[in-house]
C-alpha positions as CSV (number, residue, x, y, z in Angstrom):
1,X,6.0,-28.1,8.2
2,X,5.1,-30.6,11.0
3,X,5.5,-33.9,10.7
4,X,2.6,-35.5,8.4
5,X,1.5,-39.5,8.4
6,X,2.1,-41.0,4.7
7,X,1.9,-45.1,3.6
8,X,5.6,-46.0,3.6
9,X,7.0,-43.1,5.2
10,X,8.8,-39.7,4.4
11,X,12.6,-39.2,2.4
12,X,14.2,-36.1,3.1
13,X,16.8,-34.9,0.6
14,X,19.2,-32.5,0.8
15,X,22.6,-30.9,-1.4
16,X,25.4,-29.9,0.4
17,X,28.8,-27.8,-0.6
18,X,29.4,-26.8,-4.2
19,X,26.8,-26.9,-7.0
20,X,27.5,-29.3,-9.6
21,X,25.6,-30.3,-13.0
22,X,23.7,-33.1,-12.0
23,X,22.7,-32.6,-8.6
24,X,19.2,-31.7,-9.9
25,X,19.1,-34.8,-12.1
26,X,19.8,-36.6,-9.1
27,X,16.5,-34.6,-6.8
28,X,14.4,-35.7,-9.9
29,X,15.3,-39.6,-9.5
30,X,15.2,-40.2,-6.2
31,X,11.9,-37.9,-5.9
32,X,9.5,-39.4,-8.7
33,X,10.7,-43.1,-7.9
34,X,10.1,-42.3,-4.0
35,X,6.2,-40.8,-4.8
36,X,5.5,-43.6,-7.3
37,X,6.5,-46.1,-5.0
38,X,4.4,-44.3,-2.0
39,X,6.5,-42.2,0.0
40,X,6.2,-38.4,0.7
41,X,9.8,-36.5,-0.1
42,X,10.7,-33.4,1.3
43,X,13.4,-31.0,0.0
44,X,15.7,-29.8,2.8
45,X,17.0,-26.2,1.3
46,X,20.1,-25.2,1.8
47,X,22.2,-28.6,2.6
48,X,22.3,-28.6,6.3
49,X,21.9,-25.3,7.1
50,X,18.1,-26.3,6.3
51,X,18.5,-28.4,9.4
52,X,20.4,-26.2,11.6
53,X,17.9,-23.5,11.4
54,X,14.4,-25.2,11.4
55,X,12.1,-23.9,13.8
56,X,10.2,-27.0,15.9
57,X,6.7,-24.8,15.9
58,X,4.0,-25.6,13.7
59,X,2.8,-22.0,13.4
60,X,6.0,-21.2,12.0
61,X,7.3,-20.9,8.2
62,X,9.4,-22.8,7.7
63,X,9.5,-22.5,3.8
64,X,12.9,-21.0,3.8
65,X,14.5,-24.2,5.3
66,X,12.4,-27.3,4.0
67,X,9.3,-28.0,0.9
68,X,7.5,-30.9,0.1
69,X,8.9,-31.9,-3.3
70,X,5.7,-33.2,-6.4
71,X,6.9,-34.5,-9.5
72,X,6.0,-31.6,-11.3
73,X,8.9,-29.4,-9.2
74,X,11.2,-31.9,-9.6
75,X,10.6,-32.6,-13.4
76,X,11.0,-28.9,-14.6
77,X,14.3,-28.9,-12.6
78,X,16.0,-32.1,-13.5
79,X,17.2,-31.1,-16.6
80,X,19.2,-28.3,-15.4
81,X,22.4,-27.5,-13.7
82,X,23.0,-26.4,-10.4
83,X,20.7,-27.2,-7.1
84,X,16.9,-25.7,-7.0
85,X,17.0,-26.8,-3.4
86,X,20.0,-24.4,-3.2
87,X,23.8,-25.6,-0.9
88,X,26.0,-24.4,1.7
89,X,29.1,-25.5,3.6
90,X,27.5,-25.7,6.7
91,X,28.6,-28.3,9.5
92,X,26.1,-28.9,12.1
93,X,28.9,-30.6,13.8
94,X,30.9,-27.4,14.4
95,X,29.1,-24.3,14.4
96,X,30.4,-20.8,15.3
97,X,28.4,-19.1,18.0
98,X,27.7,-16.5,15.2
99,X,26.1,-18.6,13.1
100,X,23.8,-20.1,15.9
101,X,20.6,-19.6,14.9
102,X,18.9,-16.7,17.2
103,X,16.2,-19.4,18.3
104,X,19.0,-21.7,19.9
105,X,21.2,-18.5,20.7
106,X,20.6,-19.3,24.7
107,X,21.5,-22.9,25.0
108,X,24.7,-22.7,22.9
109,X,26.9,-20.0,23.9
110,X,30.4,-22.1,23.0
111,X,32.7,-21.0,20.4
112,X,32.2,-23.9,18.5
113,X,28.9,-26.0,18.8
114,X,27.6,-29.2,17.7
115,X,24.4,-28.7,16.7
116,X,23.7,-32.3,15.8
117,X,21.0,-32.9,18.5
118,X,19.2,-30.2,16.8
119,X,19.2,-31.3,13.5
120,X,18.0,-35.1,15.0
121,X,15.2,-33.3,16.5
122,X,14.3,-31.4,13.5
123,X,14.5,-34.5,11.8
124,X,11.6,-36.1,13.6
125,X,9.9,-32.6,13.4
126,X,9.7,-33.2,10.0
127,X,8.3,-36.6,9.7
128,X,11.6,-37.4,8.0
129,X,12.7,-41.2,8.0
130,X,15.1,-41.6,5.8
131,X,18.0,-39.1,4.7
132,X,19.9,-38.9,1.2
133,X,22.8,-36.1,1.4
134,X,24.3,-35.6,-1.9
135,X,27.5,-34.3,-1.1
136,X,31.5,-34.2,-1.0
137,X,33.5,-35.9,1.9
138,X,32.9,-32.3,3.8
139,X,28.9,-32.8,3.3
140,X,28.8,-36.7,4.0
141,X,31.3,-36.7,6.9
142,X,27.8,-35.3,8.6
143,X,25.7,-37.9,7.4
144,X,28.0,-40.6,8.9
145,X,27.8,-39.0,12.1
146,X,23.9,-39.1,11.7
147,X,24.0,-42.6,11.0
148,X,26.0,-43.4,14.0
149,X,23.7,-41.5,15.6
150,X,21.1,-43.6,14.7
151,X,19.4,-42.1,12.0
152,X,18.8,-44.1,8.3
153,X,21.1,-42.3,5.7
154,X,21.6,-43.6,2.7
155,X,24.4,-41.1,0.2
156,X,25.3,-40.0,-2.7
157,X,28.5,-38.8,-3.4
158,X,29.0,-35.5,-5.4
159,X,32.1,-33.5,-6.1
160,X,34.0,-31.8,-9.1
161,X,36.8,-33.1,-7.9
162,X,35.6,-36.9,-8.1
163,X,37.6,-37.2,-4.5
164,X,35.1,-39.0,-2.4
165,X,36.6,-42.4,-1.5
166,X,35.1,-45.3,-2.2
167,X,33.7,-44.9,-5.3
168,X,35.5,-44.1,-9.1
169,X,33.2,-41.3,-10.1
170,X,31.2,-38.9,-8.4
171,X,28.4,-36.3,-9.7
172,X,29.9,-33.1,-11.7
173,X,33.0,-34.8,-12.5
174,X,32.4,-35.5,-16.0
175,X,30.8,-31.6,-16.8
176,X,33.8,-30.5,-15.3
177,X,36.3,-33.0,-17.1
178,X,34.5,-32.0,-20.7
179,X,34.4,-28.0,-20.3
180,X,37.8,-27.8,-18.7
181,X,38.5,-29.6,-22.8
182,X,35.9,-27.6,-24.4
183,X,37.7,-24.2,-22.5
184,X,40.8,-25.7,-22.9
185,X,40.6,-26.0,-26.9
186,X,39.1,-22.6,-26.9
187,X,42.4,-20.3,-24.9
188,X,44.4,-21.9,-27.5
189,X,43.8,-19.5,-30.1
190,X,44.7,-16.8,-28.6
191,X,47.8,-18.8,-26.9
192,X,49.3,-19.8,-30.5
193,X,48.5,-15.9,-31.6
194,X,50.7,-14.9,-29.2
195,X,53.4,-17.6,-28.8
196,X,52.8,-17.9,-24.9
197,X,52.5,-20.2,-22.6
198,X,48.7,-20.9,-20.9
199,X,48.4,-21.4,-17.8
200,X,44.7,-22.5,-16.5
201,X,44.1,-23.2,-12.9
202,X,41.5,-25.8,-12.5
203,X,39.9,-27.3,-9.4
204,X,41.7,-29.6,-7.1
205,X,42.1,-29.2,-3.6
206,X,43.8,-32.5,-2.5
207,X,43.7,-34.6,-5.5
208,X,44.4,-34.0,-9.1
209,X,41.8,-35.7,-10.8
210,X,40.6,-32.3,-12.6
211,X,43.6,-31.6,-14.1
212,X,45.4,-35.4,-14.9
213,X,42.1,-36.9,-17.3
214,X,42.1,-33.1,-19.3
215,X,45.8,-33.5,-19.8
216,X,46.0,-37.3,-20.5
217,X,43.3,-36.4,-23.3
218,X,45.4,-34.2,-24.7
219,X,44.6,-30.8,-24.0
220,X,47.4,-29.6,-22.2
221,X,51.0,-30.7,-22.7
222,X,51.9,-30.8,-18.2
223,X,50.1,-30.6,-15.4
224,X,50.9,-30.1,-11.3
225,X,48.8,-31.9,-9.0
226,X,48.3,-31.4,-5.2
227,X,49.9,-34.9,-5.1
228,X,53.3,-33.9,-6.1
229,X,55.3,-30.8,-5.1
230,X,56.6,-29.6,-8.4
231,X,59.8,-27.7,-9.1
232,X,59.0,-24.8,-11.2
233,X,62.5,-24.6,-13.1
234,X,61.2,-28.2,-13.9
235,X,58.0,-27.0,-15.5
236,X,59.8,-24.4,-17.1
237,X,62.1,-26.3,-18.9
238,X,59.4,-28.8,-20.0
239,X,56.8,-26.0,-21.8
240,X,59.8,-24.3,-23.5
241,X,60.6,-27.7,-25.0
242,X,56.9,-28.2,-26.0
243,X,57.1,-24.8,-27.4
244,X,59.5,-25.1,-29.3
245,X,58.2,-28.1,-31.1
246,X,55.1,-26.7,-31.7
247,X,54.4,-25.3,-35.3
248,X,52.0,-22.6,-33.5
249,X,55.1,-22.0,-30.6
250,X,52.6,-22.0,-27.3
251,X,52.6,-24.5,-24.7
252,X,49.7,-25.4,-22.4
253,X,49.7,-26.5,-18.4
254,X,47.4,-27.2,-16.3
255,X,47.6,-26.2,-12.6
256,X,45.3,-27.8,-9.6
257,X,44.4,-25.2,-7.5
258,X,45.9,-27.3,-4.5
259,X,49.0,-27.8,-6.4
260,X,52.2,-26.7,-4.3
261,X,55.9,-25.7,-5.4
262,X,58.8,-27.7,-4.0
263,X,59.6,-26.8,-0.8
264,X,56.1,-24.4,-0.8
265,X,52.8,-24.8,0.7
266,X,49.2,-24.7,-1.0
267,X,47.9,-20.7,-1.8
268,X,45.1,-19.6,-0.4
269,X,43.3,-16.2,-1.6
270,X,42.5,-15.4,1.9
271,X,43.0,-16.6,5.5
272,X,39.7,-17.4,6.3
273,X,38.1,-20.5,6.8
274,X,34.6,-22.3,5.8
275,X,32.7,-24.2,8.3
276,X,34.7,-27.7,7.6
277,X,38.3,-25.8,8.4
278,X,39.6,-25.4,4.2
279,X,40.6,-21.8,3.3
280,X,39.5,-20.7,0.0
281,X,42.5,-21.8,-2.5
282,X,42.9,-19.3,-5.3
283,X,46.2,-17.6,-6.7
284,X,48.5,-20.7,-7.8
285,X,47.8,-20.3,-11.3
286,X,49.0,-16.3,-11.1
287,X,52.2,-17.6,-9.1
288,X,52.8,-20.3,-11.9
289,X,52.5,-18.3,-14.7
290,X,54.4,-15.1,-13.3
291,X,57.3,-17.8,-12.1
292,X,57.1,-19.2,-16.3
293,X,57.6,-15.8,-17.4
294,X,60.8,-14.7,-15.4
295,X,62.2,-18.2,-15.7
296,X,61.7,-18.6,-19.4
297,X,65.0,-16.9,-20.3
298,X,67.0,-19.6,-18.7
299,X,65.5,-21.8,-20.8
300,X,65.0,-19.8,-24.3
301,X,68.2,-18.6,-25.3
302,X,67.9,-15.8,-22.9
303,X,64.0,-14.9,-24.6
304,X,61.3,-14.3,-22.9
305,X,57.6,-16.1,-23.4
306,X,54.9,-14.3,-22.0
307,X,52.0,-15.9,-20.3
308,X,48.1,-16.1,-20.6
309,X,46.5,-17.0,-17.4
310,X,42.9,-17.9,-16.5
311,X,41.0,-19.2,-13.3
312,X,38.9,-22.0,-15.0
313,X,36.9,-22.1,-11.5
314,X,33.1,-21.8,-11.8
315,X,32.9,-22.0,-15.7
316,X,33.1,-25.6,-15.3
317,X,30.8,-26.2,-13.4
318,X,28.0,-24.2,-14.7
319,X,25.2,-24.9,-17.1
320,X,23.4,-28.3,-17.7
321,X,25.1,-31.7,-17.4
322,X,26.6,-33.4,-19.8
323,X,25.4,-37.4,-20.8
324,X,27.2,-38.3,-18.1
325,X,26.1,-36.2,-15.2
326,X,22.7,-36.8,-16.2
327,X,22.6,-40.6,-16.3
328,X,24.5,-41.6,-13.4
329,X,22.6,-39.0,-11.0
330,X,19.8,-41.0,-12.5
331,X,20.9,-44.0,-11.3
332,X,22.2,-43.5,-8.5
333,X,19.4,-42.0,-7.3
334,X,17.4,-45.0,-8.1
335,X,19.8,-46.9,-6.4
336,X,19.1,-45.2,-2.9
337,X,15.6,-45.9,-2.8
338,X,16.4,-49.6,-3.9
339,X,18.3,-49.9,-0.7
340,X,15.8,-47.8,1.2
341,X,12.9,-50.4,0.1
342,X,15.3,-53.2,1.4
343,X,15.6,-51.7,4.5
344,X,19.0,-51.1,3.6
345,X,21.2,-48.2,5.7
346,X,24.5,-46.4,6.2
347,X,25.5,-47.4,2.9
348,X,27.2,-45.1,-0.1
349,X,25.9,-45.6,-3.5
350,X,28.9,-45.6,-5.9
351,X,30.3,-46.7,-9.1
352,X,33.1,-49.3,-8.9
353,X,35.2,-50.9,-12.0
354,X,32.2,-49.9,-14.3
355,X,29.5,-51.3,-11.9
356,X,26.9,-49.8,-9.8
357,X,27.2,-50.4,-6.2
358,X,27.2,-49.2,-2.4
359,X,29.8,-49.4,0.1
360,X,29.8,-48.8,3.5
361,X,29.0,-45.0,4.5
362,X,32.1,-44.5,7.0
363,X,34.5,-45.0,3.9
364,X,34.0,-41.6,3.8
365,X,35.8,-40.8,6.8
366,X,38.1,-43.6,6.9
367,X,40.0,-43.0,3.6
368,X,41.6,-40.9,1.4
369,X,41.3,-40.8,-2.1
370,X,44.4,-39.2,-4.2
371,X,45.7,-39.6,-7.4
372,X,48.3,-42.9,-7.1
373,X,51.6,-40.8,-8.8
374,X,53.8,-43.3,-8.9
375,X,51.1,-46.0,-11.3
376,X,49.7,-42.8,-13.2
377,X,51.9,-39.6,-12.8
378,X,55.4,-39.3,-14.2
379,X,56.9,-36.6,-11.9
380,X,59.9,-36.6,-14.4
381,X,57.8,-35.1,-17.2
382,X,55.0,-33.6,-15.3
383,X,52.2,-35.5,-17.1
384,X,50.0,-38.5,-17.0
385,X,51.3,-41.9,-17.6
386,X,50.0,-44.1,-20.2
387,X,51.9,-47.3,-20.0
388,X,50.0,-49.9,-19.0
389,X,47.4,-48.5,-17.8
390,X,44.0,-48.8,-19.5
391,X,43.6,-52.6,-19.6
392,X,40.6,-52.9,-17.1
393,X,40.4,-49.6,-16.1
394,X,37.3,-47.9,-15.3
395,X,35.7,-45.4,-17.9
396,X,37.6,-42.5,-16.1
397,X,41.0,-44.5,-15.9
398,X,42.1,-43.2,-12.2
399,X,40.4,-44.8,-9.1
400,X,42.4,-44.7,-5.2
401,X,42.2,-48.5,-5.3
């Protein structure tokens, strides 16, 4: 797929990390906007492992790595969850000489190699003169490094864990806000059956958005957060209490998955890494709930309460989008090409106190954005504030500003 001549010029677009419910919704804006207003879009497959392993030869298929995108594609797909143009977690930046493609095997024989030169190249291969990544901080970080590279990138920022800085709400959050609810609601039957606790460990690597906005609506009575190193005699205490009150004796907490015991570090199901450094978190919610069950004697007049436990994980974010995370991929997809047509670059298309906006795209690399404990976390009784709190506030409450 060498580089073709169109009127005002080619988009590339491209999905990187974890699938969320609206990603497709967000392909569909940007590509029926982009052909109505006259420029060619092609679909980079498989984030930027689409433009790690191009091959720069016109005889060569490249169909595996990168398609031209038509409104018909785009519309049967926009409606559904997931990614048609399919993600990965790789980082052109810092690639293993494994994973160097067997065309470039001979000029990078490091350890670790930036491919980044490459993926320029098979940029311009391409035709490509604009980029919009929809990604995480992992995914984006490359995008800034494209920019300063030179290159016009314009993002969008996607994550269940609605962690990218600079913005108050990223794609998937809302899906995965409303079935953690929805899942939530559902365990409880069989919790109250059998007068145990629930445990549910939800997604959450450094910040605990996934698990405060569930709990603050009411469908868990605590939750830990990567935020705050929690003391599990604490938590202990707190569900037998909630227990206790409860006509239907179960009590419900909700764990992040980066969430860490006092004095503990984060839990990782295995030692290995992905191609941005992060073992794979898993096993918190197992450690919680076996802890509850051995403690709960202390606590309970010397009884025991068993424990129900259950990864939440990919259940929420599976399926279509909700309202939500089908209108603001809309939008902000929209809201790239707007900038595009300005001649606009290097910016971050967010949501800020309600409003849509963009920021500047090394936010993403230059800040942090975590859960503030001490405004919206009482680490006394394990669950979300609300003092004082909502006046102003943006639809999902919690923002890093």
């Amino acid at each position: 797929m060498p580089a073709a001549q169109h009127a005002r010029g080619t988009i590339g677009i491209l999905t990187g990390g974890g699938d969320v419910p609206g990603l497709n919704p967000a392909i569909r804006a940007v590509t029926i906007r982009a052909l109505a207003e006259g420029y060619r879009v092609i679909g980079i497959r498989r984030g930027w492992a689409g433009l790690v392993n191009l091959v720069r030869d016109p005889q060569a298929d490249n169909s595996e790595h990168a398609q031209v995108l038509t409104s018909e594609v785009v519309a049967r797909a926009g409606r559904t969850g997931g990614t048609f143009l399919h993600s990965s977690r790789t980082n052109p930046m810092s690639v293993r000489k494994e994973d160097v493609p067997p065309h470039l095997a001979d000029r990078y024989t490091g350890k670790v190699n930036d491919l980044i030169p490459e993926v320029l190249q098979n940029l311009d291969f391409l035709g490509i003169d604009h980029l919009i990544p929809i990604g995480g901080d992992d995914t984006l970080s490359v995008a800034v490094r494209l920019y300063r590279e030179g290159f016009k990138v314009v993002a969008i920022p996607k994550t269940m864990d609605n962690d990218v800085p600079g913005t108050d709400y990223c794609i998937g959050f809302s899906t995965c806000v409303t079935r953690t609810i929805e899942m939530t609601n559902r365990l409880r039957t069989s919790a109250g059956s059998h007068e145990r606790f629930l445990v549910l460990e939800v997604f959450g690597r450094y910040a605990g958005f996934t698990a405060m906005l569930p709990t603050m609506a009411g469908s868990a009575n605590r939750c830990v957060i990567p935020e705050h190193r929690f003391d599990i005699e604490q938590l202990t205490e707190l569900l037998v209490e909630d227990r206790n009150r409860n006509p239907s004796r179960y009590a419900i907490a909700l764990v992040s998955e980066g969430a860490m015991f006092r004095g503990g570090e984060m839990v990782f199901s295995d030692q290995a890494t992905d191609a941005f450094g992060h073992a794979k978190l898993g096993g918190i919610g197992d450690l919680v709930s076996a802890h509850l069950q051995q403690l709960s004697p202390k606590f309970n007049k010397g009884r025991t309460v068993n424990t129900i436990t259950q990864k939440l994980g990919y259940l929420v974010r599976g399926g279509d989008p909700d309202a939500i995370d089908s209108i603001v991929p809309m939008a902000f997809g929209n809201l790239a090409l707007d900038l595009i047509m300005k001649g606009v670059h290097g910016r971050l298309v967010v949501l800020r106190n309600g409003r849509y906006d963009n920021v500047p795209l090394d936010v993403i690399t230059s800040s942090k954005k975590l859960v503030n404990v001490e405004r919206f976390y009482s680490t006394e009784r394990l669950r979300p504030h609300y003092h004082n709190i909502f006046e102003m506030a943006p639809l999902f409450i919690m923002t890093s500003d």
